[in-house]
FIKOL-689567 format. One record per residue (C-alpha): residue in three letters; residue number from 1; x, y, z. Coordinates in Angstrom, 3 decimals. Last residue first. Layout:
> ALA:NUM:X:Y:Z
...
END
This chain:
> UNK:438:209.283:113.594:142.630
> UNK:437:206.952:114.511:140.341
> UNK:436:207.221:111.060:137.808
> UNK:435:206.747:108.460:140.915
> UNK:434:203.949:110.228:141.885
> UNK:433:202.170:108.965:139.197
> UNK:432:202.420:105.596:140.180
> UNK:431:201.153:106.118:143.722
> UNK:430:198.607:108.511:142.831
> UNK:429:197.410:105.364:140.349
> UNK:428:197.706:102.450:142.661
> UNK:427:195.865:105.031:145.279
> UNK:426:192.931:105.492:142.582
> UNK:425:192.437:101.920:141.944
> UNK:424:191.979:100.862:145.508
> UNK:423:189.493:103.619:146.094
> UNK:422:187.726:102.665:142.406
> UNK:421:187.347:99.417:144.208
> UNK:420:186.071:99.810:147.491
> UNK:419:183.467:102.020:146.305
> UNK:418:182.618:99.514:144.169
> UNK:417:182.601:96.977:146.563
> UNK:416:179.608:98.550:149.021
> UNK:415:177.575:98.693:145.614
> UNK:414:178.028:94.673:144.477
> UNK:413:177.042:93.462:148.595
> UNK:412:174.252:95.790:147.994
> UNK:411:173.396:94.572:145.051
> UNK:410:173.593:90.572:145.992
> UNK:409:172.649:88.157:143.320
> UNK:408:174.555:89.563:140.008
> UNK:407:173.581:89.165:136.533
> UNK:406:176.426:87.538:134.285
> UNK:405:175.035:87.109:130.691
> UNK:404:173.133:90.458:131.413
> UNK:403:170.775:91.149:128.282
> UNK:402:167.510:90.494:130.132
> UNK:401:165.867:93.380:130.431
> UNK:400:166.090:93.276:134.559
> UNK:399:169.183:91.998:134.761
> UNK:398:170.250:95.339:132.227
> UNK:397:168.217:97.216:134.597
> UNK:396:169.602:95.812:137.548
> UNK:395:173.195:96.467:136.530
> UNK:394:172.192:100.137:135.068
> UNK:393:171.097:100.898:138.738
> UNK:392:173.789:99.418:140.519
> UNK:391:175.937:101.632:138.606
> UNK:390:174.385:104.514:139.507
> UNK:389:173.643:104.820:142.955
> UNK:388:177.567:103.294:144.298
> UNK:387:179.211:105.275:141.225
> UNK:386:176.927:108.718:141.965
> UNK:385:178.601:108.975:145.357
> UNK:384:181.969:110.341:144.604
> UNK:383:180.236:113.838:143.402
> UNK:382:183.067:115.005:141.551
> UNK:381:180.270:115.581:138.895
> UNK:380:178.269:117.718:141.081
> UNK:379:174.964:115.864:141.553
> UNK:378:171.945:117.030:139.403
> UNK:377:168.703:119.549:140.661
> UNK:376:170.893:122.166:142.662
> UNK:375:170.592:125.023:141.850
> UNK:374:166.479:125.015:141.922
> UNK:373:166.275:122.900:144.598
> UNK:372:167.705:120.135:146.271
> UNK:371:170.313:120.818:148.566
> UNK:370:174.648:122.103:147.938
> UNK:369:175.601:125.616:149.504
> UNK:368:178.933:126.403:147.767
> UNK:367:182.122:125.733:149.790
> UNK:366:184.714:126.400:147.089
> UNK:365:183.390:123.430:145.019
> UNK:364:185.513:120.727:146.487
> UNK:363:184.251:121.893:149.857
> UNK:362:180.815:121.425:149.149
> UNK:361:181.711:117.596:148.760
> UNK:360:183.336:117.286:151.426
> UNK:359:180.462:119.000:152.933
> UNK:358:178.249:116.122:152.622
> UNK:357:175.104:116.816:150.460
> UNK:356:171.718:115.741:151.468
> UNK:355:170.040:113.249:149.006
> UNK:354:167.694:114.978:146.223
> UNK:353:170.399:115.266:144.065
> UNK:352:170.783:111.231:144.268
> UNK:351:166.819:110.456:143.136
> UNK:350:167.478:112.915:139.889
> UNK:349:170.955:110.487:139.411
> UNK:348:169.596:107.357:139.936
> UNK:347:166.875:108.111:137.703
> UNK:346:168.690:109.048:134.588
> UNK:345:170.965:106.045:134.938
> UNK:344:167.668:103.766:135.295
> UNK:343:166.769:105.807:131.935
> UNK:342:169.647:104.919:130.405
> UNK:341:169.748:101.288:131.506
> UNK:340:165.928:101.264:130.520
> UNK:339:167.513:102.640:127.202
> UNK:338:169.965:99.680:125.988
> UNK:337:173.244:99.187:126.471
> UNK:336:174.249:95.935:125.069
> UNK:335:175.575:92.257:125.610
> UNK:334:175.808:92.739:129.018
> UNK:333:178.671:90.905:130.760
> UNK:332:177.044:91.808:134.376
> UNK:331:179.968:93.663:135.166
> UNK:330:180.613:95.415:132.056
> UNK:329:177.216:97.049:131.678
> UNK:328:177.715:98.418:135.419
> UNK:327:180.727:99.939:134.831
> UNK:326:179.801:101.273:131.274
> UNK:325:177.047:103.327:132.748
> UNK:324:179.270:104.448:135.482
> UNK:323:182.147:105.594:133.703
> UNK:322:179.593:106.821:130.906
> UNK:321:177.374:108.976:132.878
> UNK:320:178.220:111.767:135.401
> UNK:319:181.609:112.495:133.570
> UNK:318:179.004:113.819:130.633
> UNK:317:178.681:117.040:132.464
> UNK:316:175.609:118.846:133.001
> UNK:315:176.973:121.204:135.288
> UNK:314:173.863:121.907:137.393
> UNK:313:175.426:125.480:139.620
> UNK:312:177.827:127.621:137.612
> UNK:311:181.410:127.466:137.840
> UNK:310:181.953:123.987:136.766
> UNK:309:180.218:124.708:133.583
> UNK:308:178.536:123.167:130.944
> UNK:307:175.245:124.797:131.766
> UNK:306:172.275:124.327:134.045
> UNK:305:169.248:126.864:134.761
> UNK:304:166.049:126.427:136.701
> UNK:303:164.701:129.679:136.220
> UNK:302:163.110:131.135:139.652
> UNK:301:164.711:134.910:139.040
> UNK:300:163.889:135.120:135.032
> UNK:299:165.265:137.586:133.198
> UNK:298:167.869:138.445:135.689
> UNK:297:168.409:134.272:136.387
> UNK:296:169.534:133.845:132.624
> UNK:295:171.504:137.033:132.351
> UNK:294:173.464:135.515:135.638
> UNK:293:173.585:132.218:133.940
> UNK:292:174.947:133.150:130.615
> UNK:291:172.991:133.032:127.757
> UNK:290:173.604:130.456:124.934
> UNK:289:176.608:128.962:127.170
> UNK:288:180.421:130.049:126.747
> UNK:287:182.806:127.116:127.078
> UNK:286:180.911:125.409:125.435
> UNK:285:177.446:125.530:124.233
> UNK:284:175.488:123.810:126.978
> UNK:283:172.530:126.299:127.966
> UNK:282:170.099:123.869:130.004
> UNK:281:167.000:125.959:130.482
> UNK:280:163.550:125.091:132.598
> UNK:279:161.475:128.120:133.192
> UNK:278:160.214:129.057:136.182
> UNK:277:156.801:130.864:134.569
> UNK:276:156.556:129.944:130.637
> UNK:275:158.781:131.667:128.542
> UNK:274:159.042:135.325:127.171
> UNK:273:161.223:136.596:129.754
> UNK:272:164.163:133.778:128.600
> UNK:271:163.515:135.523:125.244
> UNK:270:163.774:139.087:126.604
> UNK:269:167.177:137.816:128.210
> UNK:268:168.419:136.795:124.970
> UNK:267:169.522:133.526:123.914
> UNK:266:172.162:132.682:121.380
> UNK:265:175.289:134.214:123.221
> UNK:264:176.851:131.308:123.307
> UNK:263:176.829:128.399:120.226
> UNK:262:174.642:125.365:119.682
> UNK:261:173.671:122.580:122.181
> UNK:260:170.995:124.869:124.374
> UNK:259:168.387:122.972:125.151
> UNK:258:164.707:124.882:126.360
> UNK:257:162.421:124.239:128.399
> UNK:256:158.517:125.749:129.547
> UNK:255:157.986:127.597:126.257
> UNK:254:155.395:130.276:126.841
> UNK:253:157.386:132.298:123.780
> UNK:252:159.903:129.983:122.765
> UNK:251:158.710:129.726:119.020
> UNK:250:158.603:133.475:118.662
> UNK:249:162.317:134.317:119.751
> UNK:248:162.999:131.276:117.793
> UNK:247:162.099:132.156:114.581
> UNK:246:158.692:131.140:112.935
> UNK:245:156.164:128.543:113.455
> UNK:244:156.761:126.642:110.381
> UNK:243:154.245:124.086:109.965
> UNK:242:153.534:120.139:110.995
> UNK:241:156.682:120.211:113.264
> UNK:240:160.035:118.247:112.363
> UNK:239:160.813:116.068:114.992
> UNK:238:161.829:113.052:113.270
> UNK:237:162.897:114.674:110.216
> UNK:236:165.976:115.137:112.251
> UNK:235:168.075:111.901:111.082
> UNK:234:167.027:112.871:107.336
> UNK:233:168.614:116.175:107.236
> UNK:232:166.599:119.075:106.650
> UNK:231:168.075:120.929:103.370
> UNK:230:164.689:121.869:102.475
> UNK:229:161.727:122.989:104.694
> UNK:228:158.529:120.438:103.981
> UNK:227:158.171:119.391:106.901
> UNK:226:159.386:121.824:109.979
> UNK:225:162.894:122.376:111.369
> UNK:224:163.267:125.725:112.807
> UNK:223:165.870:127.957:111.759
> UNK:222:168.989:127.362:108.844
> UNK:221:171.708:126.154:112.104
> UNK:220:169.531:123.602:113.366
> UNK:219:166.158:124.294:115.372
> UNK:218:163.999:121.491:117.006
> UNK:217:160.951:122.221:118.380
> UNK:216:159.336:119.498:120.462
> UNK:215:155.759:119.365:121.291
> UNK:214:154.721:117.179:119.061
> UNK:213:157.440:114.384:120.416
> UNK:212:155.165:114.283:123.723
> UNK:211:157.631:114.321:126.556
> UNK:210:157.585:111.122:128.785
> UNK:209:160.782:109.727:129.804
> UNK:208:161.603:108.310:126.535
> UNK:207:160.407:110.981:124.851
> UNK:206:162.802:112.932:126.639
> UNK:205:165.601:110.380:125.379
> UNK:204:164.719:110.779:121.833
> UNK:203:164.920:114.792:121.998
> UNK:202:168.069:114.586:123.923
> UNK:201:169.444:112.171:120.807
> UNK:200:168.428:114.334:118.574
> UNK:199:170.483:117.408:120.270
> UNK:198:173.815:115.717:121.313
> UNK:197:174.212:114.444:117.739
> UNK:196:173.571:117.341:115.991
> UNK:195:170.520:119.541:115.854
> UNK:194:171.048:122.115:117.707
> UNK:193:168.524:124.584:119.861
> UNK:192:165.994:122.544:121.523
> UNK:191:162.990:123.860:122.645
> UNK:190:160.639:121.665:124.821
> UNK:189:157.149:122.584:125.532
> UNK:188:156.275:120.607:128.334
> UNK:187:153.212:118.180:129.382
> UNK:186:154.660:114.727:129.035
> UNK:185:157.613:115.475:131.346
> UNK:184:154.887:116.697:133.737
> UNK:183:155.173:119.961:135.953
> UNK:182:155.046:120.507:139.653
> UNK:181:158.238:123.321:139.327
> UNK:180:160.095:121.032:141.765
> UNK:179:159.139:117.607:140.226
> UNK:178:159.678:119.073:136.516
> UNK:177:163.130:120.190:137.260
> UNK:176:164.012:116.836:139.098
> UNK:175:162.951:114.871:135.848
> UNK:174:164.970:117.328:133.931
> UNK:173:167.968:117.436:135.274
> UNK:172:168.269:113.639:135.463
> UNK:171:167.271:114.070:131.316
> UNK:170:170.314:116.347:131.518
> UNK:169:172.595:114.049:132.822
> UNK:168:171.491:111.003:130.427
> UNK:167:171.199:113.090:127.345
> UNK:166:174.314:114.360:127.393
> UNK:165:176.003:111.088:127.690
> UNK:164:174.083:109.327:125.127
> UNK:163:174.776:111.352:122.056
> UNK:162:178.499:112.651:122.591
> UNK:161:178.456:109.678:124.542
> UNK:160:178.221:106.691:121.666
> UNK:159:177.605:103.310:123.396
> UNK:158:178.103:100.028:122.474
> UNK:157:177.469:97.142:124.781
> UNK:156:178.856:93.704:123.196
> UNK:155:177.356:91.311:120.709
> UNK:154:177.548:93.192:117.840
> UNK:153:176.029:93.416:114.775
> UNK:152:173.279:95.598:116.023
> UNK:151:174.700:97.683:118.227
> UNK:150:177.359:98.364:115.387
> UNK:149:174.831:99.123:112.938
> UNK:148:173.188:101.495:115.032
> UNK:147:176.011:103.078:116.239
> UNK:146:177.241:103.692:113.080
> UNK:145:174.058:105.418:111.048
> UNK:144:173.603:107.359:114.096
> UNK:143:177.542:108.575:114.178
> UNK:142:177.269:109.421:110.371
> UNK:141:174.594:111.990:111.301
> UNK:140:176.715:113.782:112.707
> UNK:139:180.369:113.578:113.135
> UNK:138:182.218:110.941:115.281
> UNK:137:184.037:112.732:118.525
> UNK:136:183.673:109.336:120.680
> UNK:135:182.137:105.845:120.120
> UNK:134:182.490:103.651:123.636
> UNK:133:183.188:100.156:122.456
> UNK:132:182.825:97.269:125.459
> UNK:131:184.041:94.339:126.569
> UNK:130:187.210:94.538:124.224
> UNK:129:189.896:91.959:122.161
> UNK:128:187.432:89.673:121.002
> UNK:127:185.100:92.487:119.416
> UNK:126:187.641:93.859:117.694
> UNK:125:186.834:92.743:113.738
> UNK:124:183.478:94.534:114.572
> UNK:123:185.322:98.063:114.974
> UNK:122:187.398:97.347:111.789
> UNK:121:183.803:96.698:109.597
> UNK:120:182.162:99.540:111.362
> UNK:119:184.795:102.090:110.239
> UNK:118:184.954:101.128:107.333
> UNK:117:180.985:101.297:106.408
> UNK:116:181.261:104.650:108.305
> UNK:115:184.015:105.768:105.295
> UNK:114:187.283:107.181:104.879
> UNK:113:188.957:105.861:107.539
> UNK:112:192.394:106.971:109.425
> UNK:111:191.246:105.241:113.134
> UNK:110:191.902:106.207:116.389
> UNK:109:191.345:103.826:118.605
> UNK:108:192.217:104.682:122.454
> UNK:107:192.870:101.593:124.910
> UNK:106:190.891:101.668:128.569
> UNK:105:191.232:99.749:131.418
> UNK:104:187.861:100.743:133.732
> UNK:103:188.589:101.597:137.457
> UNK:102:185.226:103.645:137.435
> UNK:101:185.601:107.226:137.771
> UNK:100:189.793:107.416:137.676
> UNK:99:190.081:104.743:134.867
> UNK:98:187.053:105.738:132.862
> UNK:97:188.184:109.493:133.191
> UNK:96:192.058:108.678:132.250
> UNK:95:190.306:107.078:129.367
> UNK:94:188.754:110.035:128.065
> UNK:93:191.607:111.578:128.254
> UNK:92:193.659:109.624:125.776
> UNK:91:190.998:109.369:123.628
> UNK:90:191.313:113.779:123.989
> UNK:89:194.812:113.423:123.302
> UNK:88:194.368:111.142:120.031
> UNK:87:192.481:113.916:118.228
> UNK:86:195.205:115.494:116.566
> UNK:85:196.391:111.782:114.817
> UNK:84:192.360:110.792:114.292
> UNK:83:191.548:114.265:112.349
> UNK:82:190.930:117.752:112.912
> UNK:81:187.353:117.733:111.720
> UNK:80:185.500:120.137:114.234
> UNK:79:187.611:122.062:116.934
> UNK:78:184.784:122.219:119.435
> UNK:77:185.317:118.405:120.933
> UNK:76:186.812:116.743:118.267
> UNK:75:184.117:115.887:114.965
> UNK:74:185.731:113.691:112.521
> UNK:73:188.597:112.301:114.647
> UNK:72:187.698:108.684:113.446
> UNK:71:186.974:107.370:116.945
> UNK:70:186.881:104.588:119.245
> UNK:69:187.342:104.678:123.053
> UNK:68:187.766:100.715:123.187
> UNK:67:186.718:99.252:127.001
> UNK:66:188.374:96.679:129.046
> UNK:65:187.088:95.382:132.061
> UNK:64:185.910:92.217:130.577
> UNK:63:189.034:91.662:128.041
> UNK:62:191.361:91.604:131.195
> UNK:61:192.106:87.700:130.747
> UNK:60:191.588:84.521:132.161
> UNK:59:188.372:84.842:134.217
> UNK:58:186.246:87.349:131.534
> UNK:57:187.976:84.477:128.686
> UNK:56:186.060:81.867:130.590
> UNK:55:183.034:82.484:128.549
> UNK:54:184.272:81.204:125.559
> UNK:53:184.291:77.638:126.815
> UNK:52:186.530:74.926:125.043
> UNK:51:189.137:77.747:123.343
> UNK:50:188.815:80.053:126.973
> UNK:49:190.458:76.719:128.410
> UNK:48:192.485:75.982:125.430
> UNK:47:194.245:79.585:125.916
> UNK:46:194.360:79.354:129.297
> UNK:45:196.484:76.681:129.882
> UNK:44:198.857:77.519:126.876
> UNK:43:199.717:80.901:128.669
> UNK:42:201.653:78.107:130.707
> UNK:41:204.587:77.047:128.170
> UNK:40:205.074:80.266:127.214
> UNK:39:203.873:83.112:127.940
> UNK:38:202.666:84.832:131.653
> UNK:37:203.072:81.735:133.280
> UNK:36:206.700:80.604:131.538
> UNK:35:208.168:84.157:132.505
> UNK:34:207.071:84.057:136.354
> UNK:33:208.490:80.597:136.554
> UNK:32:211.648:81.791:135.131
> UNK:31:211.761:85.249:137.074
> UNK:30:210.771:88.880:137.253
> UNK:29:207.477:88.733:135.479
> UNK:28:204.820:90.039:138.898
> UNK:27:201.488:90.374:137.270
> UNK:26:199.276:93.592:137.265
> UNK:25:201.410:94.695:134.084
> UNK:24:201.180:98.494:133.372
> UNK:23:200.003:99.790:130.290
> UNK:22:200.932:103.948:129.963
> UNK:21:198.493:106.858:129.525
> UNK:20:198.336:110.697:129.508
> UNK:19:201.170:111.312:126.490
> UNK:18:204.698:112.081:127.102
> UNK:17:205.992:111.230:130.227
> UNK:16:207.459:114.080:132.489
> UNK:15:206.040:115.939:130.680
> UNK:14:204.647:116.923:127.116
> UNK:13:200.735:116.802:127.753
> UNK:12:201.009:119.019:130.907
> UNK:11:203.471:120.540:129.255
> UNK:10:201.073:121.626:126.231
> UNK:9:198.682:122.707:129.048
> UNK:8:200.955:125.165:131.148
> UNK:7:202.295:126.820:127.685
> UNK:6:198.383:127.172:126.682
> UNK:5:197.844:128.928:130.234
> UNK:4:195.647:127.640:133.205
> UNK:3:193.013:127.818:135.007
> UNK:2:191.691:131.018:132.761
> UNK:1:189.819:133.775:134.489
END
């Protein structure tokens, strides 16, 4: 049943402020003094400061909390190539979700381009005004050729989550999965159905934590990718497989995972039967997965099975990553996000699910039974604990690598205030907002 109806969502949008964001100033401009601080004569001060040390633009202005949500509208959530004007509400969004998640400012790019090489040239003109660029709803494979140039050329932390995100959460997913059905990362059959952006990048970050590229099978929309088929692109030649092995009801025969990032109804319950024993499936076509999760758990009663969905138990949800990731990049200035801050985010998460579960947070999901197990191998994305397990994680980890320009010396001291933080944030914002329901 539907939470809502398409009248209840456009006046969502509509009322009673149009939009899903305003800037509000965080100091007081009511009076002379006031006025000549915030411009003119005394803006001066901090201008030559940050001028004779470029580092003391994180103490003198916002620009270190402050992230772009960038995109060229190329690829919007399920509605394909609707452009940057109709995919401004879902920038918009995504930076309600930094704010609310993570206290992080957030300003939504949407940029009329007609090429990646633009695109890259005005995102690297920006680099003074933001700590961070998070790349959003950017068709594939263009997105790999711009994030890569961009991480490159650029001195801040980059990050495109319709690659990243995905494979953060479910790489959590996976670690726990392999722990509880005693396998190793480096000894599954993975199947992964999509090819996009989400897909490769999964593969690439299961490699990273241990699966043997050979033994990923890739499909796109034409069948399996394998050398030699035409009209492969060159960004999934990667894992193309020595020889065509057929369809995929024959390719995931004894397979022990598969990725679902295509459309619903893709999987049969006979090919869920064929796999290997407990079977490992992450069904994230939206909103309807590549078999549901009661067909998945007929064929096969001790499937591990996660989806996009609130309703069903590991919703691999992208909410679970990026606040957090970016939190911790931004507060130890890191010049990039590379992948031990992925995989320390990937961690964090499979060593949080194995935590016990208060029942506040049960309650928020109508009471469901919450330990670690087969329904329960991520956190819930409400889960208000993954900011103090995961951030700290991706801060060490950048320390660790070497790209923090700011590391921190106390972690615990750093965890206890986030939480402490994003609490103070939140009540500024119910406050606010309430002003427009009274």
């Amino acid at each position: 049943m539907a939470l809502f109806t398409k009248e209840e969502a456009l006046a969502y949008h509509e009322a009673p402020r149009r939009g899903k964001t305003e800037v509000i100033p965080v100091k007081p401009c009511i009076n002379q003094k006031d006025l000549s601080l915030a411009y003119s004569p005394g803006v001066a001060e901090a201008c030559k400061a940050i001028a004779e040390d470029e580092t003391k633009a994180a103490l003198y202005t916002g620009r270190s909390n402050l992230v772009a949500v960038v995109s060229n509208g190329s690829a919007v959530l399920g509605l394909g190539n609707i452009g940057p004007l109709a995919g401004k509400p879902v920038m918009e969004g995504k930076g309600i979700l930094f704010k609310n998640f993570a206290d992080i400012d957030v300003y939504d790019i949407n940029l009329q381009v007609e090429s990646a090489d633009q695109l890259i040239e005005v995102v690297k003109t920006m680099e003074p005004t933001f700590g961070g660029i998070n790349l959003e709803d950017i068709k594939s494979p263009e997105c790999f050729y711009i994030e890569e140039r961009l991480k490159k050329e650029m001195n801040i932390p980059v990050f495109h989550d319709d690659q990243h995100g995905t494979a953060v959460i479910s790489g959590a997913g996976l670690l726990n999965a392999c722990e509880i059905t005693n396998r190793r990362p480096e000894d599954l059959k993975v199947v992964i159905v999509g090819a996009g952006a989400a897909g490769i990048a999964c593969a690439k970050f299961y490699v990273s934590l241990g699966v043997d590229p050979g033994n990923v099978f890739m499909f796109d929309s034409k069948g399996l990718i394998y050398e030699g088929r035409p009209g492969v692109k060159e960004v999934s030649r990667i894992f193309a497989q020595k020889k065509d092995h057929g369809s995929l009801a024959e390719v995931i025969k004894g397979a022990d995972m598969m990725l679902g990032l295509s459309v619903g109804g893709l999987l049969t319950k006979d090919m869920v039967a064929s796999m290997a024993p407990d079977p490992i499936i992450f069904a994230m076509a939206n909103p309807d997965p590549e078999i549901s999760y009661a067909d998945a758990k007929e064929a096969s009663p001790r499937c591990i099975m996660g989806t996009g969905r609130s309703d069903n138990p590991n919703q691999v949800n992208n909410v679970s990553g990026f606040p957090y990731i970016f939190r911790g990049a931004l507060d130890v200035q890191a010049t990039e996000i590379n992948e031990e801050m992925k995989i320390a985010a990937a961690h964090s998460l499979a060593d949080l699910a194995k935590e016990p579960v208060p029942e506040s947070i049960c309650a928020m999901y109508g009471g469901r039974e919450m330990s670690f197990g087969p329904d329960y191998v991520i956190p819930t994305p409400l889960d208000p604990r993954v900011l103090e397990w995961e951030t700290p994680a991706v801060a060490k980890a950048a320390m660790d690598t070497g790209v923090a320009k700011a590391p921190i010396a106390d972690l615990d001291a750093y965890r206890k205030s986030l939480t402490e933080r994003v609490s103070a944030s939140r009540a500024r914002i119910e406050a606010h907002v309430a002003q427009y329901y009274k």
